[in-house]
C-alpha positions as CSV (number, residue, x, y, z in Angstrom):
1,X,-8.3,-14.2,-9.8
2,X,-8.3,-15.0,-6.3
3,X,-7.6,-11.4,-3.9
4,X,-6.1,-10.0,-2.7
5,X,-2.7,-10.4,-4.3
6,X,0.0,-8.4,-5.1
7,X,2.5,-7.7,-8.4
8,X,6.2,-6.7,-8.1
9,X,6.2,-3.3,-10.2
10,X,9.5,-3.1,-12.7
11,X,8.5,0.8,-14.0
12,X,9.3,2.4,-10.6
13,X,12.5,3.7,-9.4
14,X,12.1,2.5,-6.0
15,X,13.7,-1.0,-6.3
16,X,11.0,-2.5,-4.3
17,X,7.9,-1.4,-5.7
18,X,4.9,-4.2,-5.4
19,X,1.1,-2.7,-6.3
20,X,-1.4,-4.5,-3.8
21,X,-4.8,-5.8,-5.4
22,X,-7.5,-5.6,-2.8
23,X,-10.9,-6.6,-2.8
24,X,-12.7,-3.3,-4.2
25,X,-15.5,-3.4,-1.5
26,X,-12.6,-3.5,1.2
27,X,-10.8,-0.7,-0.2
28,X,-12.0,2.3,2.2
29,X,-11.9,0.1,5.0
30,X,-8.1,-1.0,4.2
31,X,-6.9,2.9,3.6
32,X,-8.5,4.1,7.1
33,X,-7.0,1.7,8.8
34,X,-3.2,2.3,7.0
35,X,-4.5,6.0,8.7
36,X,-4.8,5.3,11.6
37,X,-1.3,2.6,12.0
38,X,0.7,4.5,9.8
39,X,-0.1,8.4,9.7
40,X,-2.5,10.6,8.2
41,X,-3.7,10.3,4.0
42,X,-2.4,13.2,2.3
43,X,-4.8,14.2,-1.1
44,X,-3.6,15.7,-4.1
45,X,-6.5,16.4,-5.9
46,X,-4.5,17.9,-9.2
47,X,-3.5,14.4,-9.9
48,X,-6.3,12.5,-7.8
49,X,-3.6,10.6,-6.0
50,X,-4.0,9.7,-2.0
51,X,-0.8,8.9,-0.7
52,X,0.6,8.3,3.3
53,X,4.2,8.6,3.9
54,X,6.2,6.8,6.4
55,X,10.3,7.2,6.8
56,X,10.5,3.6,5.4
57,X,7.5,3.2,3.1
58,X,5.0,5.1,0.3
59,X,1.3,3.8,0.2
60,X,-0.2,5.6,-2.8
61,X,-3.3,4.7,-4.9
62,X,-5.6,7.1,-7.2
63,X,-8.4,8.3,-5.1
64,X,-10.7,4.6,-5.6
65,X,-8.0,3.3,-3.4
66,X,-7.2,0.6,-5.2
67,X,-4.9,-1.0,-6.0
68,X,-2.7,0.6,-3.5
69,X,1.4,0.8,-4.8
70,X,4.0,0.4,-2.0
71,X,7.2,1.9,-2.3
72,X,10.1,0.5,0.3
73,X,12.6,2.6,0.6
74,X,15.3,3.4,3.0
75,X,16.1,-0.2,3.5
76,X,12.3,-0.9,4.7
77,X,11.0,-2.4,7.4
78,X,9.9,-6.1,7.9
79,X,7.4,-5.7,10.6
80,X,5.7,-2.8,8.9
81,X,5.6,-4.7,5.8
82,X,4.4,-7.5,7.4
83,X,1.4,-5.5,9.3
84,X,0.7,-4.1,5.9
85,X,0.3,-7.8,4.8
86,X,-2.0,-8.3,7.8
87,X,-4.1,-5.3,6.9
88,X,-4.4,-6.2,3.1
89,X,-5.7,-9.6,4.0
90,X,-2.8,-12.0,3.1
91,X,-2.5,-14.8,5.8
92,X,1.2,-15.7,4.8
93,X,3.8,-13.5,5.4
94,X,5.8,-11.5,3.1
95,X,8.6,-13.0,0.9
């Protein structure tokens, strides 16, 4: 399996839910820089879940980073979603 690639999740109750398959080795370097474009990583060690918040989007994984689940929601964002797709490593743009 070629990555990174990503898989539209059904089970969440954001309607556009995809979780993100990165390259495991590029994991830490992915999340710091979703930290430093998007905002700070908020831990919650109870559940081991790292998670940054944006009005339009969700980035969560489990503390390996990956894969990493987006969440659109309030309508999303195109050009965050496609810088997203930039910083993941996909060369065509989101569909």
């Amino acid at each position: 399996m070629k990555l990174p690639f990503r898989k539209r999740d059904y089970s969440c109750l954001t309607r556009l839910t995809y979780k993100y398959f990165v390259e495991p080795d590029r994991a830490a370097a992915i999340w710091d820089r979703l930290a430093s474009e998007l905002g700070p990583i908020q831990r919650i060690p109870a559940v081991r879940v790292q998670q940054i918040s944006t009005p339009q989007l969700i980035v969560r994984a489990t503390f390996d980073g990956n894969p990493i689940t987006v969440m659109q929601r309030n309508g999303g964002d195109d050009a965050q979603l496609a810088r997203l797709h930039a910083i993941f490593g996909f060369e065509e743009p989101p569909a």
